[in-house]
C-alpha positions in Angstrom: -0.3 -3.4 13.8 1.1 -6.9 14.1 1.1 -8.8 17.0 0.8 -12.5 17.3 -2.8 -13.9 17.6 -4.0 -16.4 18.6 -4.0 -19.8 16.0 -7.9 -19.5 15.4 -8.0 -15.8 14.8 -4.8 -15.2 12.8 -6.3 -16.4 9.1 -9.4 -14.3 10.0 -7.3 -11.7 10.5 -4.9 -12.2 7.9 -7.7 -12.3 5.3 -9.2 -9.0 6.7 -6.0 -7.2 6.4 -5.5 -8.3 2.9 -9.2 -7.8 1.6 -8.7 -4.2 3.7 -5.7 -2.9 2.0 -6.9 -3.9 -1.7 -9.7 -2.1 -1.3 -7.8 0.8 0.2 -5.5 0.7 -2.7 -8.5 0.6 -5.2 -10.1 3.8 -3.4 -7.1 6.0 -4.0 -6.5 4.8 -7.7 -10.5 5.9 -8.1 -10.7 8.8 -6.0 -7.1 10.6 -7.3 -7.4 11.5 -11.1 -7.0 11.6 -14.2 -6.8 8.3 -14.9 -9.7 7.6 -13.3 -11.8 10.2 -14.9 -10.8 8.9 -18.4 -11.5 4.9 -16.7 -14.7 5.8 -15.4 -16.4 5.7 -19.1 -15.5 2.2 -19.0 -17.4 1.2 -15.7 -19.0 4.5 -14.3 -20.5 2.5 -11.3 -17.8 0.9 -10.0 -15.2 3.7 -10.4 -18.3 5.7 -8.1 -18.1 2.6 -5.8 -14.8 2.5 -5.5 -14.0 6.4 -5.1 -17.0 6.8 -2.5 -17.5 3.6 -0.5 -14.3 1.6 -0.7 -12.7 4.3 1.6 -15.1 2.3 4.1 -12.0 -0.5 4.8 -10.3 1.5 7.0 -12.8 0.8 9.7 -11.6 -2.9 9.3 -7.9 -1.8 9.7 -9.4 -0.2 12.8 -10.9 -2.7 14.2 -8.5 -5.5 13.5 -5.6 -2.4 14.9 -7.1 -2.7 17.5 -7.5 -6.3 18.3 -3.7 -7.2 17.7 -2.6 -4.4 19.9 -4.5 -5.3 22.6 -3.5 -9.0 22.2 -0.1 -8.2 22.1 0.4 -5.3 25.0 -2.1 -7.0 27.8 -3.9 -10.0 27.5 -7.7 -10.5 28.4 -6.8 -7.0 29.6 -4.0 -7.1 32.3 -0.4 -5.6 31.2 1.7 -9.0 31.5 4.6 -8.1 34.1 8.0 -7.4 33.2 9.1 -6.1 29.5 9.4 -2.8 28.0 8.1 0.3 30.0 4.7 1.9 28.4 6.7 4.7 27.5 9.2 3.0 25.1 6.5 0.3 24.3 5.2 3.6 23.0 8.7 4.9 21.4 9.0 1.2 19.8 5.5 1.6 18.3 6.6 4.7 16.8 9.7 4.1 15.4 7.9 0.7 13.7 5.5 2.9 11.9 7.5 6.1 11.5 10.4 4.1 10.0 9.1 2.8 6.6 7.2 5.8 6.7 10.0 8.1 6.7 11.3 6.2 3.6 7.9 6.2 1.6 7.7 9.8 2.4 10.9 10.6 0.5 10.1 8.5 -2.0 6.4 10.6 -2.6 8.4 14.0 -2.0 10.6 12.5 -5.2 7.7 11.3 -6.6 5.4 14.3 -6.7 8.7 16.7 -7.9 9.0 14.5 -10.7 5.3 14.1 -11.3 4.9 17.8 -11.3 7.3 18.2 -14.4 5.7 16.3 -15.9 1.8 17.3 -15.8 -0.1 19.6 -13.8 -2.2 17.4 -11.9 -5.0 19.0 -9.2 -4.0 15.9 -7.0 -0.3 16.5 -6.5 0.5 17.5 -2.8 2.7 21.2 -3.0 6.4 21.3 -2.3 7.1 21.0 1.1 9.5 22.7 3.4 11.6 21.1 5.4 9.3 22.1 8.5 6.3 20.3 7.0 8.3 17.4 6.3 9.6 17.1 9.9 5.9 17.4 10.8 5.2 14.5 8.7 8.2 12.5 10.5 6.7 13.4 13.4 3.2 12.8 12.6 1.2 15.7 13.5 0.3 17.2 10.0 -3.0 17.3 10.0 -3.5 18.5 13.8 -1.4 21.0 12.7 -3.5 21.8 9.8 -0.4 20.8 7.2 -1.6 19.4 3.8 -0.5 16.2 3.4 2.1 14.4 1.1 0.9 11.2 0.8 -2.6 9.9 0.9 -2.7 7.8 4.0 -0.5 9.1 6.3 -3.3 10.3 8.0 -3.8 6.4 9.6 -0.5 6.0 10.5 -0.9 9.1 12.7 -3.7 8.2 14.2 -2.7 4.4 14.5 -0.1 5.7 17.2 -2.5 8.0 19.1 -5.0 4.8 19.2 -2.1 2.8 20.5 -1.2 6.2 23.0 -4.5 5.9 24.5 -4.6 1.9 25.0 -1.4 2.3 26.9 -2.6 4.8 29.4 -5.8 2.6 29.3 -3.7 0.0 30.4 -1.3 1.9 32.4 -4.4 3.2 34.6 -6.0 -0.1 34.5 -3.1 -1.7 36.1 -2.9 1.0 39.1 -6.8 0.7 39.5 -5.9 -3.1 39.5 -3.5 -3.2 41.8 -5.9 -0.7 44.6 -9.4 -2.6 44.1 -6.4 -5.8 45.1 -4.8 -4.3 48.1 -8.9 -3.3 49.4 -11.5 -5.8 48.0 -11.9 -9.0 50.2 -10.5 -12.2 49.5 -12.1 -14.1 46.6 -14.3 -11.4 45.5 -14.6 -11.0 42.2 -12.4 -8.2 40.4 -12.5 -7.5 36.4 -9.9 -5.9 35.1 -10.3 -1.9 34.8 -8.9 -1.4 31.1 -11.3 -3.2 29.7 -13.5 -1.0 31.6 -12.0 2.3 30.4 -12.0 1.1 27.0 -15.2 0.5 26.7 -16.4 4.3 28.3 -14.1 5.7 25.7 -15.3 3.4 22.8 -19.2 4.8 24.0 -18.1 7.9 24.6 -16.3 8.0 20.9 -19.9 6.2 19.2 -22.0 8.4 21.3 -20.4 11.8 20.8 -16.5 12.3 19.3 -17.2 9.8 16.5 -20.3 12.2 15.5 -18.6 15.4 15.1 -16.7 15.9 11.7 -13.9 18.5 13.6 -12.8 15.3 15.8 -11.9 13.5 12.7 -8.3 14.4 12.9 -7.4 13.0 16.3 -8.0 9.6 18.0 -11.4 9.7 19.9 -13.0 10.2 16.5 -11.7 6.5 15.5 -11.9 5.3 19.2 -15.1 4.0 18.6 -13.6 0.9 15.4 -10.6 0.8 17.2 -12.3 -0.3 21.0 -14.8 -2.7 19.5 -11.3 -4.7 18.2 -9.9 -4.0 21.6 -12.8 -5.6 23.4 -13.6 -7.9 20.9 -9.9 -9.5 22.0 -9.9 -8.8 25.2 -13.7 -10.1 25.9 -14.4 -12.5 22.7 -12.1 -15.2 24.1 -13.9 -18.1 25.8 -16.6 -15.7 26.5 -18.7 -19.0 27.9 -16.5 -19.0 30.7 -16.7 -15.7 32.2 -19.9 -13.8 32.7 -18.7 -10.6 33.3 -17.0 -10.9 29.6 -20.9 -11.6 28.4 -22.5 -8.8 30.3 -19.8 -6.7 29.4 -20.2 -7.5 25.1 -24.0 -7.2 26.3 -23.8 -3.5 27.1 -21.3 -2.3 24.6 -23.9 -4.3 21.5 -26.7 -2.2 23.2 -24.2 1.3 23.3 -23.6 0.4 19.3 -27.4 -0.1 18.7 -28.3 3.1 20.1 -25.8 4.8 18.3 -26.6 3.6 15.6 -30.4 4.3 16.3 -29.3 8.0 16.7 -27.3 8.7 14.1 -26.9 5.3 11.3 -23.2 5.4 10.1 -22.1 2.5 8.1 -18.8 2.8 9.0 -19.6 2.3 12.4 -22.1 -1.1 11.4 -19.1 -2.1 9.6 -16.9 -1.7 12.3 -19.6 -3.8 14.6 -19.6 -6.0 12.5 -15.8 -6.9 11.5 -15.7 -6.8 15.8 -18.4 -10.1 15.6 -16.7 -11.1 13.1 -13.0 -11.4 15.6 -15.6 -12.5 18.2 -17.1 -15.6 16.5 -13.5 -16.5 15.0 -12.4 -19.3 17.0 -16.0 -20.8 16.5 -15.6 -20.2 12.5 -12.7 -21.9 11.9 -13.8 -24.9 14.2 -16.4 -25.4 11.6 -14.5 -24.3 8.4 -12.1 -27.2 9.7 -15.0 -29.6 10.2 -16.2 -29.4 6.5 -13.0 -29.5 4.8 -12.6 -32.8 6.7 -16.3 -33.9 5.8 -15.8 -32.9 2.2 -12.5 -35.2 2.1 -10.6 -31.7 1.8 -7.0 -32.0 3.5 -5.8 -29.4 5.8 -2.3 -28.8 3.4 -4.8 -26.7 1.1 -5.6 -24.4 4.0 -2.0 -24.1 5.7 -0.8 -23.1 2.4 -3.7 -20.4 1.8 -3.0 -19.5 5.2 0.5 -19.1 4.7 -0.1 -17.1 1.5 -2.7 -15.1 3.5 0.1 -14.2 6.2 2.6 -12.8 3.8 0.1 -10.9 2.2 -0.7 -9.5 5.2 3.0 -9.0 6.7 3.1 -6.7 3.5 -0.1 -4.8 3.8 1.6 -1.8 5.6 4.2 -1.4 3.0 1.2 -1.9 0.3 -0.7 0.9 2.1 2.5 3.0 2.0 4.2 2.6 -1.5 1.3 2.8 -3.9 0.3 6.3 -3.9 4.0 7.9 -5.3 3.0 5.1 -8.1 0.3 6.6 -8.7 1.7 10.0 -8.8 4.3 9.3 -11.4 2.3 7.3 -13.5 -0.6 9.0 -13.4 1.7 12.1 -14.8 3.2 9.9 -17.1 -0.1 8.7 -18.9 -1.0 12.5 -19.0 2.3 13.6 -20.2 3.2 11.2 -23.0 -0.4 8.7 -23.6 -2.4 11.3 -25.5 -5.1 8.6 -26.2 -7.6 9.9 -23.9 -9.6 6.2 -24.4 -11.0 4.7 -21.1 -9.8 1.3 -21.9 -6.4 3.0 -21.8 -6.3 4.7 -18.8 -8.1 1.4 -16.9 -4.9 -0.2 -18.1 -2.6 2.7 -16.5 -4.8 2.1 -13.0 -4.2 -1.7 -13.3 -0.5 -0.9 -13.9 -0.6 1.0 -10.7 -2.1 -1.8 -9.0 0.1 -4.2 -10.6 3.3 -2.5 -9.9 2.3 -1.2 -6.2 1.7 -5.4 -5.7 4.8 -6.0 -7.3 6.5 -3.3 -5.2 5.2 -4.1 -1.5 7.0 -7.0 -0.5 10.1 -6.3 -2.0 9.2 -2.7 0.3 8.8 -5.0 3.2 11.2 -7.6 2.9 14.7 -5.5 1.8 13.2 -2.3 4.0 10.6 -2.6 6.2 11.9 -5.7 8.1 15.5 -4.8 8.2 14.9 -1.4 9.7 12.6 -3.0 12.3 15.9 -5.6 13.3 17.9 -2.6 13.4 15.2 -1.2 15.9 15.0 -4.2 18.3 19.0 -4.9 18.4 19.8 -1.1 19.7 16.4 -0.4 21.9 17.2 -4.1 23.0 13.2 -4.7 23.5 10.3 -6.7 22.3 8.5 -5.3 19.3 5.2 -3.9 19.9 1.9 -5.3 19.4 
C-alpha cells in the first residue's frame, strides 16, 4: 500500500488516501448502530449518505492500491532485476499487512468481549474460536465463509490477493518478455506483456467477475479498481511519448465505457475516474504550482500541506484498522451507562469515536505499525514491498 511515487503524484495520492479513509471511517460509525440510530434524528440525510454511499471510497483505496504497487514492484511494467524473489516479495507484502493486523485483531477480540458485557448490541461480531482467529491471521475468512471480527478486514484480504495476482502478472510478463526478446527482430518494437495481462484481467473483471455479487469475496471482483491504478501508473506516465501507452489507455476507456453502458455502477465511474485522476497528476500539479506562483503564493505553504498530507496518509492503514474496536466499546458504553436517548448526544458519542480513532492512529502507526515493519526488514533482510 505504500510505495514511493513519483514527486508529482505523491500529494495527489496522499490526499486521496486521506479523503478515502475518513470517509471509510464515517461509513462504519453510520452503518454500525446504535449510536447512529439515535444521531440520525439529528441529520437523517447525511447519516443515510454516509451509511449507503460513503462505503463507495474503497474504490479509491483500490485504485490508488493499485497504482503504488505497480510503481513500486515493476516500473512502466517491467520487474526491475535483482531484489527480493516474487515469492517473498509476496511473503513481505503479507507480513506488512498481517502484522498490525494481527495486533488490531486482538485488540477487537478484547474489544467486542468487553463490549458484550456491557450491552447487547446486533453489531457485535460472536466469540471466536481459536480456528476462526487463525483464519483471520491468515486471511481467508470470508472465502471460508467465517463471520468477521472486524469491519474491514475484508480489504486487507483482498489487498494481498490483488498484490498475488500483479506478481504472477509480472512474473509471466517477464518470461513472455524475455521470449518475444530472444525471437522478435532487432529494433522491432516490443511492449511489455504485464501491462498486457493486466488490462485482460481488468476487462475481464469490468466485463464479467466485477458483475456477479458471489465474486465479491475474492480478487477478480475488485480487479477491475485495482488494474485501472495499475495501468494508470504503468501507462499514465509521459504518455505523449509512447503511442502504444495511448492506444493502450484508448482501448481500456472504451472497455470502461461499455461496461458501463451495460450495466452503470458507480463504483466502477468512481474508480475511472480516481484512475484519470492518477493519469492527469503530473499535469495538475504543474498548473497548481503555476498559480500559486501567479497568485504571489510561496511554495512553503504547499510543502508543509504536503508534509501534513503524507503523515496523514502513512497513518491511514492504522486509521482504517483501529477505529472499529472504538466503536465497539463505546458504542456499548453510550448504551450501557448514557440513558439519554437524545440525538445530539449520541452525535457527540460518534464524534468521540472519530475523535479518539484520529487520536489513536498515529500513535498505532508510529510506536506499532512501523516498529514491527523494521523488525520485518532486519530478519527477512529485503526491501519492503510496494
Amino acid at each position: 500500500m505504500k510505495a514511493k511515487p513519483t514527486a508529482a503524484r505523491a500529494p495527489l495520492i496522499d490526499a486521496l488516501k486521506v479523503g478515502a479513509a475518513q470517509l471509510i471511517v464515517l461509513h462504519h460509525l453510520a452503518f454500525y448502530g446504535p449510536m447512529s440510530d439515535h444521531a440520525a434524528r439529528l441529520a437523517p440525510a447525511l447519516i443515510a449518505w454516509l451509511a449507503e454511499n460513503a462505503r463507495l471510497a474503497v474504490q479509491v483505496f483500490l485504485v490508488v492500491g493499485g497504482a503504488l504497487a505497480a510503481q513500486g514492484l515493476a516500473p512502466g511494467g517491467r520487474l526491475a532485476p535483482g531484489g527480493p524473489t516474487l515469492a517473498r516479495r509476496l511473503l513481505l507484502r503479507y507480513l506488512r499487512l498481517g502484522w498490525p493486523l494481527a495486533v488490531t485483531l486482538m485488540l477487537a477480540l478484547a474489544c467486542a468481549a468487553v463490549a458484550r458485557r456491557l450491552a447487547d448490541l446486533d453489531h457485535l461480531p460472536p466469540t471466536a474460536t481459536p480456528d476462526e482467529v487463525l483464519i483471520h491471521l491468515l486471511m481467508l475468512q470470508d472465502l471460508l465463509g467465517v463471520e468477521a471480527q472486524s469491519a474491514g478486514v475484508w480489504y486487507v484480504a483482498i489487498d494481498l490477493q490483488l498484490y498475488a495476482l500483479l506478481l504472477a502478472a509480472v512474473g509471466l510478463g517477464a518470461k513472455l518478455d524475455a521470449a518475444w526478446a530472444a525471437r522478435a527482430p532487432a529494433g522491432a518494437w516490443r511492449p511489455a506483456a504485464a501491462p498486457l495481462l493486466i488490462a485482460a484481467g481488468t476487462l475481464a473483471s469490468l466485463l464479467v467477475f466485477n458483475r456477479d455479487s458471489d465474486w465479491d469475496v475474492a480478487a477478480p471482483y475488485f480487479l477491475g479498481a485495482y488494474g485501472l491504478g495499475v495501468l494508470a501508473a504503468w501507462w499514465g506516465p509521459e504518455l505523449r511519448a509512447s503511442r502504444g501507452r495511448q492506444m493502450g489507455l484508448s482501448l481500456l476507456a472504451g472497455g470502461v465505457a461499455l461496461a458501463l453502458w451495460l450495466d452503470f455502477r458507480s463504483r466502477l465511474a468512481l474508480a475511472a475516474a480516481v484512475a484519470l485522476l492518477l493519469v492527469l497528476a503530473p499535469a495538475l500539479r504543474l498548473l497548481a504550482d503555476r498559480a500559486r506562483r501567479r497568485a504571489g503564493a510561496g511554495l512553503a505553504r504547499g510543502r508543509r500541506l504536503g508534509r501534513w498530507l503524507a503523515e496523514q496518509s502513512g497513518a491511514s492503514y492504522a486509521l482504517f484498522l483501529v477505529h472499529y474496536p472504538v466503536l465497539m466499546l463505546v458504542g456499548a458504553a453510550f448504551e450501557r451507562w448514557v440513558p439519554d436517548r437524545a440525538a445530539g448526544t449520541h452525535a457527540l458519542g460518534l464524534l468521540a469515536v472519530w475523535g479518539l480513532s484520529l487520536a489513536l492512529a498515529p500513535r498505532f502507526h508510529r510506536h506499532v505499525e512501523q516498529p514491527g515493519l523494521r523488525w520485518i526488514g532486519r530478519h527477512l533482510a529485503v526491501p519492503r514491498p510496494a
